[in-house]
C-alpha positions as CSV (number, residue, x, y, z in Angstrom):
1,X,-113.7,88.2,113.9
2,X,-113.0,89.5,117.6
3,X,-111.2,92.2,115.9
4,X,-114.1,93.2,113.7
5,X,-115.8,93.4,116.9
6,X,-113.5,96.0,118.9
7,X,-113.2,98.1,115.4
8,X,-117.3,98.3,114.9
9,X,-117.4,99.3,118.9
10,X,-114.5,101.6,118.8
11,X,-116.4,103.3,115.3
12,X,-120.1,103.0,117.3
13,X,-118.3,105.0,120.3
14,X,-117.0,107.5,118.2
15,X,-119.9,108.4,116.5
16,X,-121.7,108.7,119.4
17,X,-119.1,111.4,121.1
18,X,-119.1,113.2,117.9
19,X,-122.8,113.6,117.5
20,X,-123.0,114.4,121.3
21,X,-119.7,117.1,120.5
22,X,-121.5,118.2,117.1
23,X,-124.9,119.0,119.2
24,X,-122.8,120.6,122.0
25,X,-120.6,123.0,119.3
26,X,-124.5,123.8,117.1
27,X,-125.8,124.9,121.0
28,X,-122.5,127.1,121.2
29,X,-122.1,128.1,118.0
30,X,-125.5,128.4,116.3
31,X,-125.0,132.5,115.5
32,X,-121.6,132.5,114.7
33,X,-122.5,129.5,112.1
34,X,-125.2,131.8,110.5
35,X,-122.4,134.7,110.4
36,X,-119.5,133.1,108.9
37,X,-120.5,129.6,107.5
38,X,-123.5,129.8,105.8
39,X,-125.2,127.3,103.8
40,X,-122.7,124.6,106.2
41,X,-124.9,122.1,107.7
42,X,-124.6,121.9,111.5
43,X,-122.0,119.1,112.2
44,X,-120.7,118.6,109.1
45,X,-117.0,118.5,108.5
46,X,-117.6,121.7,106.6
47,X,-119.1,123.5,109.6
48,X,-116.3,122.1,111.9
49,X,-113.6,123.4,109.1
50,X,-115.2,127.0,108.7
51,X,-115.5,127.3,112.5
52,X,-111.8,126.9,113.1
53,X,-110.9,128.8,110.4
54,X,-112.8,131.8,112.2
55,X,-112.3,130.3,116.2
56,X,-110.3,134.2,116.5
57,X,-113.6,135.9,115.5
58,X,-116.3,133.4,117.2
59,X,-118.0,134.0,120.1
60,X,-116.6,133.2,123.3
61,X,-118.8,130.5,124.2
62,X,-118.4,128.9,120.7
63,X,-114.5,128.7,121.4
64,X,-115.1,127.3,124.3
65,X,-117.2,124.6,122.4
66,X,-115.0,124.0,119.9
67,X,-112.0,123.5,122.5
68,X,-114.2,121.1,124.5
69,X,-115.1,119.1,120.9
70,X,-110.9,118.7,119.9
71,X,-110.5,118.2,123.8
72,X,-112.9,115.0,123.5
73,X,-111.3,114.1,120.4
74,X,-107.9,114.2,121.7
75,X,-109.1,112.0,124.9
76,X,-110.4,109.4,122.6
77,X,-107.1,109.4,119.7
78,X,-104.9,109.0,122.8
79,X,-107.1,106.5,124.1
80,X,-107.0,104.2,120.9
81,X,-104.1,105.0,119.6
82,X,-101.9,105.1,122.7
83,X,-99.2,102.3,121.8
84,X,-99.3,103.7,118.1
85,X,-98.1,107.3,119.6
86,X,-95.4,106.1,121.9
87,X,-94.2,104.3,118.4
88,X,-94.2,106.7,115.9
89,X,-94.7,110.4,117.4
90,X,-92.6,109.9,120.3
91,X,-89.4,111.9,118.9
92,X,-92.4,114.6,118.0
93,X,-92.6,117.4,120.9
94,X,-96.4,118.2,120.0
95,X,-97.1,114.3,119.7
96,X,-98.8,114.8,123.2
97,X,-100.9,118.0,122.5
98,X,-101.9,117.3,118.7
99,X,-100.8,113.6,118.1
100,X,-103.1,113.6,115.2
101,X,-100.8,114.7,112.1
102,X,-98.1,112.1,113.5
103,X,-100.4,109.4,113.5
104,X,-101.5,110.4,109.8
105,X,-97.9,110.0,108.8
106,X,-97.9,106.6,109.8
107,X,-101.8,105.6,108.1
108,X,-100.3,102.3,107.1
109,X,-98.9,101.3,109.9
110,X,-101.9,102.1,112.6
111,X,-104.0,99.5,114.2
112,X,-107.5,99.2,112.7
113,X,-109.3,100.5,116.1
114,X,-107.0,103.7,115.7
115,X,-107.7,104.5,112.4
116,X,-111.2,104.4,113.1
117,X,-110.8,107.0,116.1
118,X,-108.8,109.2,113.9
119,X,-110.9,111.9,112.2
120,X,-111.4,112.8,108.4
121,X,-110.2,116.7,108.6
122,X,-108.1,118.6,111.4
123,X,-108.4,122.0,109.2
C-alpha cells in the first residue's frame, strides 16, 4: 500500500512538471509548431517528437525551451531512478548525460517510482 502511495505521488509530480514544461515549450515554440508540425496538438508526444526532429531549424528561443523541458526531465529520471543508474548504466559513459535508453534496457528490473518517471518517447 505505502508503495502505491510514493508511485501515485512520484506519477502526480510528473505530470505536473510536464504540463508546466509542455506550457513553457507551446510559449517558446508556438510558430515553429505551426511551421513544421502541423495538425500536432500542443504537448502531445507528437508535438515533442516533431520539435526534436527539427530542434536544428527551430527558433532560438524554442531550443532553448526544449533544452529546459529534457533538462527538467533529466533532473527528475536522476532523481527517481538514481540507485537504478548507478546499477545498470554505470559501465555506460553517457549514463550521466542521457541515462534514459540505459534505464529502458533494464524495464524489468526498475523500481515502480522509476518507471513511472521515465517518459513514453525520447525521439
Amino acid at each position: 500500500m505505502r508503495l502505491a502511495l510514493v508511485v501515485t505521488f512520484v506519477m502526480a509530480l510528473a505530470g505536473s512538471a510536464q504540463a508546466e514544461s509542455a506550457s513553457d515549450v507551446a510559449d517558446a515554440c508556438g510558430v515553429d509548431l505551426a511551421r513544421f508540425c502541423a495538425g500536432q496538438s500542443v504537448g502531445s508526444e507528437g508535438a515533442m517528437g516533431c520539435l526534436r526532429t527539427h530542434r536544428t531549424e527551430v527558433s532560438q528561443p524554442c531550443r532553448k525551451a526544449l533544452a529546459a523541458r529534457r533538462e527538467r526531465l533529466l533532473e527528475r529520471v536522476r532523481s527517481a531512478c538514481g540507485g537504478e543508474i548507478a546499477n545498470f548504466c554505470a559501465g555506460n559513459k553517457n549514463a550521466g548525460r542521457a541515462p534514459i535508453h540505459c534505464l529502458r534496457s533494464h524495464a524489468s528490473q526498475l523500481s515502480p517510482a522509476c518507471k513511472a518517471t521515465l517518459p513514453r518517447s525520447t525521439s
